[in-house]
ChimeraX commands (.cxc) that place a marker at each C-alpha (Angstrom):
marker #1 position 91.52,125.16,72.67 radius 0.5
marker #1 position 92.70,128.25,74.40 radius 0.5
marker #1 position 93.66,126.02,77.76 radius 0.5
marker #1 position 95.81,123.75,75.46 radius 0.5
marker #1 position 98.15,126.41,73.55 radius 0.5
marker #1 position 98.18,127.99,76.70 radius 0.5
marker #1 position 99.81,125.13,78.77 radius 0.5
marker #1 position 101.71,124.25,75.32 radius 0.5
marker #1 position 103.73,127.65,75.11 radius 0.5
marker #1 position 104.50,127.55,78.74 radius 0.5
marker #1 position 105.11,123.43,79.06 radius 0.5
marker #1 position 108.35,123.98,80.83 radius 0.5
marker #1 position 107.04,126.18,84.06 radius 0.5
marker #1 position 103.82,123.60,83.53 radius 0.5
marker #1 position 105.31,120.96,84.20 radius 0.5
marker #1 position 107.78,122.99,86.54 radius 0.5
marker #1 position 104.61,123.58,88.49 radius 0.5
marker #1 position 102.90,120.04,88.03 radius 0.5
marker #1 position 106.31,118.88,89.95 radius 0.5
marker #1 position 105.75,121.24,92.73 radius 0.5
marker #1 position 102.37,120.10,93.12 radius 0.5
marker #1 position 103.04,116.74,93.12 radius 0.5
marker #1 position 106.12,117.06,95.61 radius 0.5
marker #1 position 103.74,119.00,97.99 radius 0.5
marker #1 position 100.61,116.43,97.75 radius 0.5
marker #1 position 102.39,112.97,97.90 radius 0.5
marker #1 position 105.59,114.77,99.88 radius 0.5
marker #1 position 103.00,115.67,102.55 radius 0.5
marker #1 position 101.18,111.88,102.32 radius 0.5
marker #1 position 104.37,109.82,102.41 radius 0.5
marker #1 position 105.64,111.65,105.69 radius 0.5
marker #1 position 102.41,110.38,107.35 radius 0.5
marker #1 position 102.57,107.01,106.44 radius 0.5
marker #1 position 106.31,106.49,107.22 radius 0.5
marker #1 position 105.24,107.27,109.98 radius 0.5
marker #1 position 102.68,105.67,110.62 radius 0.5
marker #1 position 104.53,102.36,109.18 radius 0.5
marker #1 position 107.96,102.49,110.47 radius 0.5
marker #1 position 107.33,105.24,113.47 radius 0.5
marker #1 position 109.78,107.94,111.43 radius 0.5
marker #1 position 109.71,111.11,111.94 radius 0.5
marker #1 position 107.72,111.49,115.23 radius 0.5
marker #1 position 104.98,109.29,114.07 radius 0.5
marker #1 position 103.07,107.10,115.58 radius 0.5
marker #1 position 104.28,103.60,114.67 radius 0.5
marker #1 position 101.80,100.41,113.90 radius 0.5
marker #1 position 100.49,99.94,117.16 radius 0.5
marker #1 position 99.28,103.36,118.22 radius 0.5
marker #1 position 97.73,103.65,114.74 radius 0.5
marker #1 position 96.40,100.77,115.10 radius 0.5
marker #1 position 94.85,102.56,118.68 radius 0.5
marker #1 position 94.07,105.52,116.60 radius 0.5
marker #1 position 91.54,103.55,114.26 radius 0.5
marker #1 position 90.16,102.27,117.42 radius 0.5
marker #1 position 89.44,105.66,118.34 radius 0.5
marker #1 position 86.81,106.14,115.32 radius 0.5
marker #1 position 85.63,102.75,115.86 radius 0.5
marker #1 position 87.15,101.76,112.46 radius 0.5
marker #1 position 88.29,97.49,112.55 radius 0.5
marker #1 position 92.21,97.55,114.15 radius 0.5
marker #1 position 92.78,93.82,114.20 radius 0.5
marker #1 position 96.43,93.10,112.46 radius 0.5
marker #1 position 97.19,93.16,109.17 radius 0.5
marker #1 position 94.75,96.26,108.57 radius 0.5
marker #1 position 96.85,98.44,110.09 radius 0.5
marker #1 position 99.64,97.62,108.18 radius 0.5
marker #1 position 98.07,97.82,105.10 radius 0.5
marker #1 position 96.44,101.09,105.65 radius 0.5
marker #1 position 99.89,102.29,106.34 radius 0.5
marker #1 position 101.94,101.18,103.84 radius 0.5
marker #1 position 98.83,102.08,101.42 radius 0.5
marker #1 position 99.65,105.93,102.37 radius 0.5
marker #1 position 103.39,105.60,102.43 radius 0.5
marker #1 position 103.03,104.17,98.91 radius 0.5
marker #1 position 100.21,106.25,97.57 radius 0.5
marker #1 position 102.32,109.81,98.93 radius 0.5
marker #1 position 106.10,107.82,97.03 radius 0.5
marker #1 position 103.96,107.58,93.68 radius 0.5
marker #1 position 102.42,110.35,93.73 radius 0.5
marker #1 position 105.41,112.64,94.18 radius 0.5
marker #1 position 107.34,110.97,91.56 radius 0.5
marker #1 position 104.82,110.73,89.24 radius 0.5
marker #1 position 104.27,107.14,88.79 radius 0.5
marker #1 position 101.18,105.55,87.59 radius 0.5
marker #1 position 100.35,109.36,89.01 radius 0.5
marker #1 position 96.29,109.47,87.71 radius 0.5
marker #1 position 95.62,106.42,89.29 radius 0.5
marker #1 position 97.54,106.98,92.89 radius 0.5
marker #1 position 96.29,110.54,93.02 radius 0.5
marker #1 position 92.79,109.71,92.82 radius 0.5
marker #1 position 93.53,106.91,95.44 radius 0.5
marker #1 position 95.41,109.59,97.83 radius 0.5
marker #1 position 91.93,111.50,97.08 radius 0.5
marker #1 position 89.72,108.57,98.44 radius 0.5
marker #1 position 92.43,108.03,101.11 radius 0.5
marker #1 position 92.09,111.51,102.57 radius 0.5
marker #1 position 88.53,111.89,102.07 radius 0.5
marker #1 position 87.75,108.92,104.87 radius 0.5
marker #1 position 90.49,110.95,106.64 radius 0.5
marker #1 position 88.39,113.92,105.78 radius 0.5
marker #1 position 84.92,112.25,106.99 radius 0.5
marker #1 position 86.33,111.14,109.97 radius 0.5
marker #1 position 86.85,114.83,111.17 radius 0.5
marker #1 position 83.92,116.26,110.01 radius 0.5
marker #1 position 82.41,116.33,113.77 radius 0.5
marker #1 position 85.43,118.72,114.84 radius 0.5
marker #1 position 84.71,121.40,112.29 radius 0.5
marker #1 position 87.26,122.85,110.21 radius 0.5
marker #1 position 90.22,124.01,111.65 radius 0.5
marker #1 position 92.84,121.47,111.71 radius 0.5
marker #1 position 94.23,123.03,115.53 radius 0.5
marker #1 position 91.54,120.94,116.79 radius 0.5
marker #1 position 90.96,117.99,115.01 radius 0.5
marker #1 position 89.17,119.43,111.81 radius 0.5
marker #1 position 88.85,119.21,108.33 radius 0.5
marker #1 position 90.88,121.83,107.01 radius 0.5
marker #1 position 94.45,119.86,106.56 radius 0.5
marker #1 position 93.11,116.68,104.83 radius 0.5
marker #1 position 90.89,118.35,102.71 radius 0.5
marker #1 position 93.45,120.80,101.61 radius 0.5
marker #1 position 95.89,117.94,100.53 radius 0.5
marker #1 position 92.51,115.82,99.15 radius 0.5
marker #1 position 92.10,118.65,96.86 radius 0.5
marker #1 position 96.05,119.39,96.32 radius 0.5
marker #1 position 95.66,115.19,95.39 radius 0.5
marker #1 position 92.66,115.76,92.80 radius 0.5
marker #1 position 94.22,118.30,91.11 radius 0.5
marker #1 position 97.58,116.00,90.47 radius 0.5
marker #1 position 94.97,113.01,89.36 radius 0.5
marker #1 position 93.18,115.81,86.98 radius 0.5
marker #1 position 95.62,116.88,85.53 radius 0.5
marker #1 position 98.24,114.55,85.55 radius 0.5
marker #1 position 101.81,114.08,86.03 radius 0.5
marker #1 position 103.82,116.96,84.03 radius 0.5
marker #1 position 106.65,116.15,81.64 radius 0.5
marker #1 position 108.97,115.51,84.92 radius 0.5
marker #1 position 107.76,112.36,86.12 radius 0.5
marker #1 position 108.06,108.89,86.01 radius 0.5
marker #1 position 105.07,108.66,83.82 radius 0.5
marker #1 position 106.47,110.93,81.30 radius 0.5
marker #1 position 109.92,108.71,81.12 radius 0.5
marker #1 position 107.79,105.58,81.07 radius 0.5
marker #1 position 106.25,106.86,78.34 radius 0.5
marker #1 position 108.66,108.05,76.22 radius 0.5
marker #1 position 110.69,104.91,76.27 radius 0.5
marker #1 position 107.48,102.86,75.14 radius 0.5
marker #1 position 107.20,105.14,72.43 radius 0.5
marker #1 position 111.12,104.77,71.35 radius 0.5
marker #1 position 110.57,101.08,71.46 radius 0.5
marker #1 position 107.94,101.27,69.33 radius 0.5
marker #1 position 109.91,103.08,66.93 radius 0.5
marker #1 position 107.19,106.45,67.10 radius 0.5
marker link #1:1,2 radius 0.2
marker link #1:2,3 radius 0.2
marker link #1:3,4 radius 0.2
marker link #1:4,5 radius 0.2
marker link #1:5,6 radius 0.2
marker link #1:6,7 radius 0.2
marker link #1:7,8 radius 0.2
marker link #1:8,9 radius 0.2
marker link #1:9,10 radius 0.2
marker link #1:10,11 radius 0.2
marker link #1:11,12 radius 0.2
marker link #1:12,13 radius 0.2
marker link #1:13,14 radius 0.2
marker link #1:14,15 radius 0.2
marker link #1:15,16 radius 0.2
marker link #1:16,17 radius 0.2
marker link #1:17,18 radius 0.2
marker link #1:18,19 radius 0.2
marker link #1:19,20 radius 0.2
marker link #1:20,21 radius 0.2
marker link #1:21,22 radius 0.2
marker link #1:22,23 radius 0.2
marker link #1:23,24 radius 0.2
marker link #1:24,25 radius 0.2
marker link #1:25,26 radius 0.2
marker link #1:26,27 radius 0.2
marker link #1:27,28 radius 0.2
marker link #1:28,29 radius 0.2
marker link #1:29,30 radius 0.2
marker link #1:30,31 radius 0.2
marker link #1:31,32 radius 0.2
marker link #1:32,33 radius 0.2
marker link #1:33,34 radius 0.2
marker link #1:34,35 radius 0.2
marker link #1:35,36 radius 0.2
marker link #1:36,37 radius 0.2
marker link #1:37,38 radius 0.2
marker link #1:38,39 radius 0.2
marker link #1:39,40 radius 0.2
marker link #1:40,41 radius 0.2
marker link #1:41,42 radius 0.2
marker link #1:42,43 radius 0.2
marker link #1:43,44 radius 0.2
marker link #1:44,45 radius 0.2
marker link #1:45,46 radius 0.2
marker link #1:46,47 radius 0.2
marker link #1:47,48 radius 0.2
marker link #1:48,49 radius 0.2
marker link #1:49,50 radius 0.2
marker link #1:50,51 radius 0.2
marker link #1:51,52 radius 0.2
marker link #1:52,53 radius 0.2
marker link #1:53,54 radius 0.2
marker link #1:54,55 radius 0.2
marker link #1:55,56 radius 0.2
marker link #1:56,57 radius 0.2
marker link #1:57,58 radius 0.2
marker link #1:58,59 radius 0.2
marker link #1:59,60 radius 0.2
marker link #1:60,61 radius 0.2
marker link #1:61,62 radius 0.2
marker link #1:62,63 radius 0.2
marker link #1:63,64 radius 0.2
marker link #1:64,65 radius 0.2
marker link #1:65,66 radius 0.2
marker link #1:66,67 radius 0.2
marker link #1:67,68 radius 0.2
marker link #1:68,69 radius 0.2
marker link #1:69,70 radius 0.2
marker link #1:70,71 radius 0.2
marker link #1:71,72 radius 0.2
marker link #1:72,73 radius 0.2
marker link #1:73,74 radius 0.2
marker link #1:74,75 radius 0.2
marker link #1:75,76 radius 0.2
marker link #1:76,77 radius 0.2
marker link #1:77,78 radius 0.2
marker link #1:78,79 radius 0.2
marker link #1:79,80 radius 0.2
marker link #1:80,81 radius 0.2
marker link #1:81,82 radius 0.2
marker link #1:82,83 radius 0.2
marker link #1:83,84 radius 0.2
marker link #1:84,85 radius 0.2
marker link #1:85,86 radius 0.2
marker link #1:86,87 radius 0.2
marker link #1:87,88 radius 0.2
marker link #1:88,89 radius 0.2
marker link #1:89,90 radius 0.2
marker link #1:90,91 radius 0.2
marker link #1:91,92 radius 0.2
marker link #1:92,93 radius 0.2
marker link #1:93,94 radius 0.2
marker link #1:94,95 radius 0.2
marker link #1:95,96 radius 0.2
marker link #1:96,97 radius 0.2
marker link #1:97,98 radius 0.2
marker link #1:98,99 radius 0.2
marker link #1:99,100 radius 0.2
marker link #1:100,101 radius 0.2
marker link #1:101,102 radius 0.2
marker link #1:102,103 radius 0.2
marker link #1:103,104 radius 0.2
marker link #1:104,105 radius 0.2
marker link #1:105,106 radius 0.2
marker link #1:106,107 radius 0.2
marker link #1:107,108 radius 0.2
marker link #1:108,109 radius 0.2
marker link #1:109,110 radius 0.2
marker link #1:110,111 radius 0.2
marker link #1:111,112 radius 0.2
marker link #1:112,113 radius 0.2
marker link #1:113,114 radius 0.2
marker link #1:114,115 radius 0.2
marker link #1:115,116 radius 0.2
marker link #1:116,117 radius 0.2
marker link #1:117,118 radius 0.2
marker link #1:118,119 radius 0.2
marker link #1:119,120 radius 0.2
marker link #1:120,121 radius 0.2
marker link #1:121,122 radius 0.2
marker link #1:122,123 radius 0.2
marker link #1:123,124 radius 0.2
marker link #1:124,125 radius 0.2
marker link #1:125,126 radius 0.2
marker link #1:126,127 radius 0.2
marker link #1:127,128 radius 0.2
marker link #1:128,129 radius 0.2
marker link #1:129,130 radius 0.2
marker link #1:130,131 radius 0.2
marker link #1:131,132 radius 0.2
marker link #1:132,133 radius 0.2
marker link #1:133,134 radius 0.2
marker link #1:134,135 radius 0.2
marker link #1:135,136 radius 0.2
marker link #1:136,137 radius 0.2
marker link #1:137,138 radius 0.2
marker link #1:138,139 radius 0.2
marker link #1:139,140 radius 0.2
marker link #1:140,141 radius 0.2
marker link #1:141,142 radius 0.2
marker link #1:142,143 radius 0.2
marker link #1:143,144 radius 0.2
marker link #1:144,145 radius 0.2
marker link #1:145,146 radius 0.2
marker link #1:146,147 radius 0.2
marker link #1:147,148 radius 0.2
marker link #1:148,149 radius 0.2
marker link #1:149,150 radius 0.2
marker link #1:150,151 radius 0.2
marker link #1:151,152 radius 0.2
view
């Protein structure tokens, strides 16, 4: 009960903060898959990612590439505007924990290959699906026009 008129008196820097949190863990997912997808922003494009997966013996053979791409790019978009944001956070989570398993055998510093960048933004990502969107998503607006059409 505490918890609750806690994050009540203070639900503007709550969801101030849930928007910060949201912009950093899908902001810092979406970059990744753009460019993994499209090549943006330094990234690899579709057919080195595709070499990439090769790399941990994971299946490469077209469309799965794609789709793993465009799963991130999608998964980071929701999540940092706070769309269907429980269910695309805890997706980013299982996302980045293969991401997360697949560097376990280079220990944890992310300089060389480790653990430590994933799991940071797997974590940043549960925290989102925990506790949800904030009142400054999409969520919230979808919401609160259901309710107005309702007549609540």
């Amino acid at each position: 009960m505490v918890a609750h008129t806690a994050s009540v008196a203070h639900a503007g820097t709550t969801s101030a903060g849930l928007l910060v949190l949201r912009l950093a863990a899908g902001g810092f997912l979406l970059p990744h898959g753009l460019g993994k997808l499209l090549g943006w922003l330094g990234g690899p494009g579709i057919a080195s990612f595709a070499t990439e997966l090769q790399h941990f013996g994971l299946p490469s053979a077209p469309p799965l590439p794609l789709l793993l791409a465009a799963l991130q790019t999608v998964l980071g978009l929701m999540v940092a505007v706070g769309g269907f944001t429980r269910v695309v956070a805890l997706g980013s989570v299982a996302f980045l924990g293969v991401t997360v398993a697949l560097n376990l055998s280079h220990g944890w510093f992310w300089m060389h290959g480790g653990i430590e960048y994933p799991l940071l933004w797997m974590l940043a990502n549960l925290a989102v699906g925990l506790t949800g969107p904030g009142a400054l998503s999409f969520d919230a607006l979808r919401t609160s026009r259901a309710r107005n059409a309702h007549g609540r």
